[in-house]
C-alpha positions in Angstrom: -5.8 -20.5 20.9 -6.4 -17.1 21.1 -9.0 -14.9 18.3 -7.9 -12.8 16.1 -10.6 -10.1 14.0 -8.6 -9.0 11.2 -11.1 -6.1 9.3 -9.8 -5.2 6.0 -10.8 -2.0 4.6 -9.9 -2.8 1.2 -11.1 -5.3 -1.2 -9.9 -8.9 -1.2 -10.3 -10.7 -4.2 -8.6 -12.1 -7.1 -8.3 -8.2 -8.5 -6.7 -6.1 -5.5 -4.4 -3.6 -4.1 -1.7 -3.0 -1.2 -4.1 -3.2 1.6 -6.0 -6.2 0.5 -2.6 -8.3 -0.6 -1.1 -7.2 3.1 -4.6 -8.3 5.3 -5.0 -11.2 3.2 -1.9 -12.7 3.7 -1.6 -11.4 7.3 -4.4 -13.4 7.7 -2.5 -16.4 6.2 0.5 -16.2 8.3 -1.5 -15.5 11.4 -4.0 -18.4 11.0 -0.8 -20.5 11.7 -0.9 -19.2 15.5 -4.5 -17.7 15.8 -8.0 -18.4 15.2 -8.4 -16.1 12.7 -11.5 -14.5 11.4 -11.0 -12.0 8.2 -13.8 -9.2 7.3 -13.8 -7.7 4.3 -15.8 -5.6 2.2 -16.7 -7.2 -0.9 -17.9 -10.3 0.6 -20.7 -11.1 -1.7 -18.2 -10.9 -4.8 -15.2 -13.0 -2.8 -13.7 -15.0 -6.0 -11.0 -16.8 -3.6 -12.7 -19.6 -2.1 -10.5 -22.6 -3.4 -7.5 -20.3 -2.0 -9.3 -20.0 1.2 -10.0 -23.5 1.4 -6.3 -24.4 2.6 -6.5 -22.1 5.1 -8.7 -22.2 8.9 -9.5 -18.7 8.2 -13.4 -17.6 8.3 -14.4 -15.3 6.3 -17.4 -12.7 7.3 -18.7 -9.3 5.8 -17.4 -6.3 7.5 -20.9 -4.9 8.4 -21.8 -3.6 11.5 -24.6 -5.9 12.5 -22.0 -8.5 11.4 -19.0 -7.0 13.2 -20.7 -6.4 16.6 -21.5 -10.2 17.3 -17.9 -11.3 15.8 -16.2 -8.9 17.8 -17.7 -9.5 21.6 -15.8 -12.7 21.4 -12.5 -11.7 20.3 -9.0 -11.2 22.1 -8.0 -8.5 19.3 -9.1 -6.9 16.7 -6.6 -5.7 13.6 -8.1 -2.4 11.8 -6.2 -0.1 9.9 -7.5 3.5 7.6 -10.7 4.6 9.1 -11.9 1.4 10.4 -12.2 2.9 14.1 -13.8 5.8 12.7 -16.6 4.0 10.9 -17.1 1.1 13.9 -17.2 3.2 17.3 -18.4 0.1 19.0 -15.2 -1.9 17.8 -13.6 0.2 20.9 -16.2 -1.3 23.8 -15.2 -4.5 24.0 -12.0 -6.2 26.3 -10.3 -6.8 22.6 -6.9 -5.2 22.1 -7.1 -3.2 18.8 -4.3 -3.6 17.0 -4.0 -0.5 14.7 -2.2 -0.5 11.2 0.5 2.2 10.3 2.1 1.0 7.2 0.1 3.5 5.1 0.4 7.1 6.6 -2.6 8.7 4.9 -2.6 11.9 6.4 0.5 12.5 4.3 -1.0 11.3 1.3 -3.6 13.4 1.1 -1.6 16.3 1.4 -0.5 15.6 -2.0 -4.6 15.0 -2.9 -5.6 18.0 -2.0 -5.4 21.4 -2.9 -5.4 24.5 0.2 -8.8 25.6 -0.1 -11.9 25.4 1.8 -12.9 21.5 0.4 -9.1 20.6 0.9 -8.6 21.6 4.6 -12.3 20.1 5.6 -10.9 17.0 3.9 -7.7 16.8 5.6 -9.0 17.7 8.8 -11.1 14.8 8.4 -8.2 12.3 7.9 -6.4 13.9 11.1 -9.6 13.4 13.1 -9.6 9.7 11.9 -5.5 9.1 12.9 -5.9 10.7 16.0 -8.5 8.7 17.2 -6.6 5.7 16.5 -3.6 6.9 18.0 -5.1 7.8 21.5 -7.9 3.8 20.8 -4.8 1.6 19.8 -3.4 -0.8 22.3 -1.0 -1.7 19.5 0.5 -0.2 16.4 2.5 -1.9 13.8 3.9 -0.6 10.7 6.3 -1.3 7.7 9.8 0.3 8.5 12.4 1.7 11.6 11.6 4.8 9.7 7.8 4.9 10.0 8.6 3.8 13.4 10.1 7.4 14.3 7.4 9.1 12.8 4.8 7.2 14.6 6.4 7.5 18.0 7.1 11.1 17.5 3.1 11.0 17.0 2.5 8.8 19.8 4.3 11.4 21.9 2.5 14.4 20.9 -0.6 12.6 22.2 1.0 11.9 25.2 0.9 7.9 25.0 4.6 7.9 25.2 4.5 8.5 29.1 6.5 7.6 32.0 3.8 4.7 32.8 4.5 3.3 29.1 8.4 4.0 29.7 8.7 1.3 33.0 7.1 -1.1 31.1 9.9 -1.2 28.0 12.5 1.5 27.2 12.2 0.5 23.8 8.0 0.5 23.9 8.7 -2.8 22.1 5.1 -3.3 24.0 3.7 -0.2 22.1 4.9 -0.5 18.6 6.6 -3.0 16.4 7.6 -3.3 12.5 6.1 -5.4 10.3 7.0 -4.9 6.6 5.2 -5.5 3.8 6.1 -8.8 2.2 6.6 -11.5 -0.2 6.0 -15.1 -0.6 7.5 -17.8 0.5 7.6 -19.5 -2.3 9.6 -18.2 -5.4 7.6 -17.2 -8.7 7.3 -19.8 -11.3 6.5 -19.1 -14.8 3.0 -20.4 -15.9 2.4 -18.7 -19.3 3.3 -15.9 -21.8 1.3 -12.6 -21.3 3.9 -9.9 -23.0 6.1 -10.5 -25.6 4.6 -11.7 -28.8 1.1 -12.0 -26.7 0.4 -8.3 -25.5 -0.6 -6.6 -28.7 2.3 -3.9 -29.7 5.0 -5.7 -27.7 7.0 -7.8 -29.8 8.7 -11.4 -28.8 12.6 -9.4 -28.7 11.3 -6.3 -27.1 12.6 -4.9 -23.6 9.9 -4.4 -21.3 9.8 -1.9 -18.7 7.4 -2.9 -15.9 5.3 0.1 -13.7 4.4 -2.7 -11.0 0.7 -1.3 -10.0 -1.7 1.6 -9.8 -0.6 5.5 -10.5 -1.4 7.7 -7.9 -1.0 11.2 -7.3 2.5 11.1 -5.2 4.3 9.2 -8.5 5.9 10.9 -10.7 4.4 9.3 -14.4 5.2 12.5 -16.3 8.6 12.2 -16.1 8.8 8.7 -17.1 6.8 8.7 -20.4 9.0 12.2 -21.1 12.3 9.8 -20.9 10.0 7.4 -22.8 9.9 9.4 -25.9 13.8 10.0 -25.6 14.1 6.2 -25.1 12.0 5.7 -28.6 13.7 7.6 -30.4 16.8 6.3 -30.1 15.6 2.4 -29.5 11.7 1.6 -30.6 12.2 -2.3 -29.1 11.9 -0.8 -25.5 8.6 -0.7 -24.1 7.1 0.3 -20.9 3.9 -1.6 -19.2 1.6 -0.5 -16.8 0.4 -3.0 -14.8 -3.2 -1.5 -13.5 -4.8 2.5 -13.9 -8.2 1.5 -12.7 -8.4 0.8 -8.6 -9.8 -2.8 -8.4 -12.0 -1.3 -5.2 -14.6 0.7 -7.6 -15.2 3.0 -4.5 -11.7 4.4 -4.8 -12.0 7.4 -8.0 -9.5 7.5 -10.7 -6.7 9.9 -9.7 -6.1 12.9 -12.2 -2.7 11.8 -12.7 -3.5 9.0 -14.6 -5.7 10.6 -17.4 -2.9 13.4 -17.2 -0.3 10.7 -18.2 -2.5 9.0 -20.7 -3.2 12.4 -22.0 0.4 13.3 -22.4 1.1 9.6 -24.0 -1.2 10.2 -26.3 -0.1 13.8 -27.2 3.5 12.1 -27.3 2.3 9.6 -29.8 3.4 6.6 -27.6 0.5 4.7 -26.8 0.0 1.2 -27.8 3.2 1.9 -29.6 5.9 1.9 -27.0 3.6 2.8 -23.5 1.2 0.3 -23.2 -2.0 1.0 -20.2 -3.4 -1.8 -18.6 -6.8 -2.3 -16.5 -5.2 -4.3 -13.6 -3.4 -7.3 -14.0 -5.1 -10.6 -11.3 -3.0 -10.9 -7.6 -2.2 -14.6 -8.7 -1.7 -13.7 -12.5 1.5 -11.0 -11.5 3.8 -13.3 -11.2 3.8 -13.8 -15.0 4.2 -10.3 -16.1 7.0 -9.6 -13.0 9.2 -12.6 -14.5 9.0 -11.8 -18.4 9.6 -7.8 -17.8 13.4 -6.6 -18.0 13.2 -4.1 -15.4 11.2 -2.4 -12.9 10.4 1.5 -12.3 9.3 3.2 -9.6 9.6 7.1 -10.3 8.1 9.5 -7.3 7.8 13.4 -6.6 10.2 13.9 -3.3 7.9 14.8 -0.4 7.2 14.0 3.2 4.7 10.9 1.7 7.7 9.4 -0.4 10.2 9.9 2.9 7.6 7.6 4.8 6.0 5.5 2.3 6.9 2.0 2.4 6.4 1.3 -1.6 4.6 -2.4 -2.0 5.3 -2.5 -5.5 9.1 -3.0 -4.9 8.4 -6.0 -2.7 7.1 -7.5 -6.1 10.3 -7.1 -7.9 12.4 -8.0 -5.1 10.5 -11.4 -5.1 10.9 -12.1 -8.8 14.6 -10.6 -8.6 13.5 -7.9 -10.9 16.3 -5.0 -11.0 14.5 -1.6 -10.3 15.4 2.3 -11.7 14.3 4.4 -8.9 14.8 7.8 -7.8 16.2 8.8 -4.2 13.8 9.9 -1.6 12.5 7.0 -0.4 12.6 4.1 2.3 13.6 1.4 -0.5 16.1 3.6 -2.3 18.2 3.3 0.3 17.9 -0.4 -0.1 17.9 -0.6 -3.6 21.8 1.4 -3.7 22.7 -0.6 -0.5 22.0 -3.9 -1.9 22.8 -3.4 -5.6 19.7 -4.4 -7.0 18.9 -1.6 -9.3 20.1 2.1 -10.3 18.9 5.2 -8.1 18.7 8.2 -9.5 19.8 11.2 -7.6 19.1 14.5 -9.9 15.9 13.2 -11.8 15.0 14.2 -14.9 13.4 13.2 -18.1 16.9 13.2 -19.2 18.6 11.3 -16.9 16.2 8.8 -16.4 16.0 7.9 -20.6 20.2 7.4 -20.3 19.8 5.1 -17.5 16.9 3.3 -19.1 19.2 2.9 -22.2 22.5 2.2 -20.5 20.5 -0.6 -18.5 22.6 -4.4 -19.1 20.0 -6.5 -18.0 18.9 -8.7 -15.1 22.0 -11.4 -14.9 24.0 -8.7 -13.8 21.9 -7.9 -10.4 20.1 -11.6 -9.9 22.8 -12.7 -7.2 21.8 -9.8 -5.2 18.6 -10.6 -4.4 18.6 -13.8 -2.4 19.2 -12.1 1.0 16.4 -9.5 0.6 14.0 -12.3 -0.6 14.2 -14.2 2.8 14.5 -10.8 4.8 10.7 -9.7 3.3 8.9 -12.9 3.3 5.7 -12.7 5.1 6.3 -15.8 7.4 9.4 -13.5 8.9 7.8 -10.1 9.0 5.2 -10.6 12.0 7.0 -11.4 14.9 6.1 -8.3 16.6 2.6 -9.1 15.9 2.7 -12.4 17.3 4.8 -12.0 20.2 2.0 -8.8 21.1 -0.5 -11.6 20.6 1.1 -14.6 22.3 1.2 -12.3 25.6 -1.5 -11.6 28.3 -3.4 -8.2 27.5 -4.6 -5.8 29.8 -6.6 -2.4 29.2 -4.2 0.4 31.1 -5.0 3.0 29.2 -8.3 5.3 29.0 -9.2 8.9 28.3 -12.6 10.1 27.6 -14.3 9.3 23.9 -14.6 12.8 22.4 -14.8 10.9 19.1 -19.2 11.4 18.9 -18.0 15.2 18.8 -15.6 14.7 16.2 -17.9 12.6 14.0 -20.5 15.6 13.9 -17.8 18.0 12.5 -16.7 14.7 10.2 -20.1 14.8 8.8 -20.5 18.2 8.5 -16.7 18.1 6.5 -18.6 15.5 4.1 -21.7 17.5 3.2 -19.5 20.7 3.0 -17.2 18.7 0.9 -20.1 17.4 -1.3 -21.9 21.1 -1.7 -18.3 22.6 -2.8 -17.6 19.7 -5.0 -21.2 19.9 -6.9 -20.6 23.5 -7.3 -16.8 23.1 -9.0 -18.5 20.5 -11.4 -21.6 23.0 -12.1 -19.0 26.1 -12.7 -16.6 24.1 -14.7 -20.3 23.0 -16.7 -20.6 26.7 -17.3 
């Protein structure tokens, strides 16, 4: 049985985001086939050992002393972010890396960061990191046909889309599969109340609106508690939920657009009235909140990050058959309008979006919609590319000299730069 390093760069524990849900259970499906090994970050605060314990999954602490002796006797190794960037040596050994796609970051930080001198030596950064993963991976996966495009019109830039590649699959089926977030297998069942009549402010007959994770910087909050104060006005029993505003990984800041939301919830007198701020609701605790809510939302600005993001959140209300008001731009909008599981909105506006909240008829109207999209995401059918990659005998064919030591100087230079420009903001904005 062949062994499988999966190194996840986020936290995995009973409190977590995209990345630690997706490597945690990819690690699950994958033990099925593979020996699998899982190194995470937080390993000394892991709170999911009777979970683990039905799995033959071992569990070490992605530190370098740690990761050196796990990786010399592994067939591949499964990284994703800047993984590669902070573990040169991960790229000495015969392992295949697998690289992870699903979250192009280079285009989120374009909405991060503003174009100034900080901005560009943080960017530049982040296109350092994905380039050296493009030109190190043996592999790439990621979450769509979409992202697919974009990453092959990358991999051709960088010449890895070659005539060499080309005789060995037309398709580079060898090069780069899809393999979607997902779902369960399992469908959601209902354990306790933690809303209506429990949730203080939200009342037993309410309508709850449900904002199915964190708020980042390419959402689009504003507009939704501007609706929200239409909505009110016109009905007080709807009431909107956010799910989680502080990152469960406490090296990840808060973004300004949440205290910007707050802020403006506040100013709009709807907090803990009719918009309600959570901390972050418990990976095996979702289910409850998913399955009581009346709808989901998932409002975005429409930019190049919302044309290839994959959004995890919607995967959560397409397993507990939760209808979803979205706006176009996106990979699942598409799917959402195709399948008739929610309402997209194709002019949004604080306007538009408050009459479609309103107008809303409730779940039994969409619930027979769902069943095929439930099977199509679950995990257990989303990594067959991975598995067939694995299942096959891997040979190195492809090497270019290691510039990366080069790059990591002007990396670290970017970070003191960054650090120096950053104190001096904080010290002028003291002033």
């Amino acid at each position: 049985m062949k062994k499988l390093l999966i190194i996840s760069s986020d936290v995995i524990a009973s409190k977590m985001a995209g990345p630690g849900i997706r490597y945690w259970n990819l690690a699950i499906e994958l033990s099925k086939y593979f020996q699998i090994t899982l190194a995470i970050p937080n390993y000394h605060t892991f709170d999911l050992h009777k979970m683990l314990e039905d799995y033959k999954i071992k569990l070490i602490c992605s530190e370098s002393k740690i990761l050196k002796k796990e990786a010399r006797e592994k067939d591949s190794i499964f990284i994703q972010g800047d993984t590669l960037w902070k573990f040169r040596f991960l790229r000495k050994y015969n392992a295949s890396i697998i690289v992870d796609l699903y979250d192009p970051f280079v285009l989120e930080h374009l909405e991060l960061n503003e174009n100034n001198l900080r901005g560009n030596l943080i960017y530049t950064n982040m296109m350092n990191i994905l380039i050296d993963q493009l030109k190190f991976g043996d592999y790439f996966i990621c979450a769509s046909e979409k992202q697919k495009d974009f990453w092959l019109g990358s991999l051709t830039s960088l010449k890895r889309i070659n005539l060499k590649e080309y005789q060995k699959n037309k398709s580079f089926e060898h090069l780069i599969g899809v393999v979607p977030f997902g779902v369960p297998s399992t469908p959601p069942v209902k354990s306790k109340e933690v809303l209506k009549g429990v949730y203080p402010g939200i009342e037993k007959d309410d309508k709850v609106i449900l904002w199915g994770g964190g708020i980042w910087e390419w959402f689009d909050p504003i507009t939704l508690i501007k609706a929200m104060k239409i909505v009110n006005q016109k009905q007080d029993n709807i009431k909107l939920f956010f799910m989680g505003i502080n990152h469960p990984n406490t090296d990840i800041k808060r973004m300004k657009i949440v205290d910007e939301t707050i802020k403006l919830s506040n100013q709009l007198d709807l907090t803990n009235n009719c918009v309600f701020f959570n901390d972050w609701v418990d990976y095996e605790d979702r289910h409850n909140f998913l399955l009581e809510a009346d709808l989901g939302i998932n409002i975005h600005k429409n930019h190049i990050e919302t044309r290839y993001s994959f959004r995890t959140r919607i995967l959560d209300y397409i397993w507990a058959k939760l209808p979803v008001i979205t706006n176009s731009g996106d990979f699942f909008a598409n799917e959402i309008k195709d399948k008739s599981i929610g309402i997209v909105i194709e002019d949004l506006s604080a306007e538009s979006l408050a009459e479609e909240i309103l107008g809303y008829t409730g779940k039994l109207n969409y619930r027979a919609n769902f069943d095929k999209l439930v099977n199509q995401y679950k995990w257990e059918n989303n990594i067959k590319d991975i598995v067939c990659f694995l299942q096959k005998d891997f040979v190195h064919s492809y090497n270019h000299l290691d510039f990366s030591k080069f790059k990591k100087v002007i990396y670290l230079f970017g970070r003191i730069a960054d650090l120096v420009l950053n104190k001096s903001k904080n010290i002028k904005n003291q002033q």
